[in-house]
C-alpha positions as CSV (number, residue, x, y, z in Angstrom):
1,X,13.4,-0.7,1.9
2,X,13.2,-2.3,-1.4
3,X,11.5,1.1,-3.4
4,X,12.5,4.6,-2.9
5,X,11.1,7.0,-0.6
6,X,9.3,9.1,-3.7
7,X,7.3,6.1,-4.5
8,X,6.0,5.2,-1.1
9,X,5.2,9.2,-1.2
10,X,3.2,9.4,-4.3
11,X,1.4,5.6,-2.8
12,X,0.4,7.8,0.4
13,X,-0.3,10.5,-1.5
14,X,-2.9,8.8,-4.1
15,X,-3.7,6.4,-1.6
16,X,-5.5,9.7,0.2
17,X,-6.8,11.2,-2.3
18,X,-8.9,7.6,-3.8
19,X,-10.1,7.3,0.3
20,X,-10.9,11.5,0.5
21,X,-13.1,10.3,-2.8
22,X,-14.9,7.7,-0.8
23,X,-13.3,4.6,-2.2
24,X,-12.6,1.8,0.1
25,X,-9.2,1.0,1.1
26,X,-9.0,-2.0,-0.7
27,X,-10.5,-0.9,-3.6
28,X,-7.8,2.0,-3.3
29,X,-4.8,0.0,-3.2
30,X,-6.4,-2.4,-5.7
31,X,-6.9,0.7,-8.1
32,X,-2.9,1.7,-7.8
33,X,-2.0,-1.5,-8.6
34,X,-3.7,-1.7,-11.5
35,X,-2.7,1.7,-13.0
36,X,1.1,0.7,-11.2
37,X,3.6,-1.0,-15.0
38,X,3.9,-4.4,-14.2
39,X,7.0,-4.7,-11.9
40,X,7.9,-5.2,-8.1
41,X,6.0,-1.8,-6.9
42,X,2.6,-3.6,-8.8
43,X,3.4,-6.8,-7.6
44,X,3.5,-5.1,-3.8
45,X,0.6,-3.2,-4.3
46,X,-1.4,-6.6,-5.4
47,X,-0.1,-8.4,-2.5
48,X,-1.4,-5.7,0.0
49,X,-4.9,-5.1,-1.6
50,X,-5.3,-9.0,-1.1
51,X,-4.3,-8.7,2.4
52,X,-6.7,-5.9,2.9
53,X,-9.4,-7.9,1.5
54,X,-8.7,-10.9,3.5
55,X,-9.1,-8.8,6.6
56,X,-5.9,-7.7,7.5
57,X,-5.0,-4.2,9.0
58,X,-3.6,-1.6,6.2
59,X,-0.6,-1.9,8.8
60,X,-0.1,-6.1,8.4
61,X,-0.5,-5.5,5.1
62,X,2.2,-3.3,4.2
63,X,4.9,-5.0,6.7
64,X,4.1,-8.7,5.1
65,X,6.9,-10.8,4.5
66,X,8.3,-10.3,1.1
67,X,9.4,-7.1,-0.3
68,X,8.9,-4.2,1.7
69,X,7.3,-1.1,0.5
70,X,7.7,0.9,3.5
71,X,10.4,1.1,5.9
72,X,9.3,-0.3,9.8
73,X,8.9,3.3,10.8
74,X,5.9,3.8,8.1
75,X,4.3,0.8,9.1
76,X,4.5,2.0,12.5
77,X,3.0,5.3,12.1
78,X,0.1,3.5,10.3
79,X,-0.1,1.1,12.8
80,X,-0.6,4.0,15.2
81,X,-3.4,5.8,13.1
């Protein structure tokens, strides 16, 4: 897991919060990312709101190759729902 556990905690966290609002889950992730300081986490968060847009399930999305965010258990719990 490339970033610490508090920062895929406060993703969830504000991830929820933007979708309990009504945004759209690309929209979401695209909205972290741009309030995210340029670095690996916003580079991440860029890469999976393109994925998402493209089509892909939140959980493809967030176990693409490259730098993971999450650890394989989060990206199994998501891909369970």
């Amino acid at each position: 897991m490339l970033f610490g556990h508090s920062s895929g905690e406060t993703f969830c966290r504000t991830l929820a919060d933007r979708l309990d609002g009504g945004t759209p889950l690309a929209a979401a992730v695209q909205g972290l990312a741009e309030s995210t300081p340029p670095g690996p986490w916003q580079t991440r968060l860029l890469a999976i709101a393109a994925a998402l847009r493209a089509g892909q399930p939140l959980s493809a999305a967030l176990a693409a190759p490259g730098p993971q965010a999450f650890s394989p258990a989060d990206v199994a719990l998501v891909k369970l729902g």
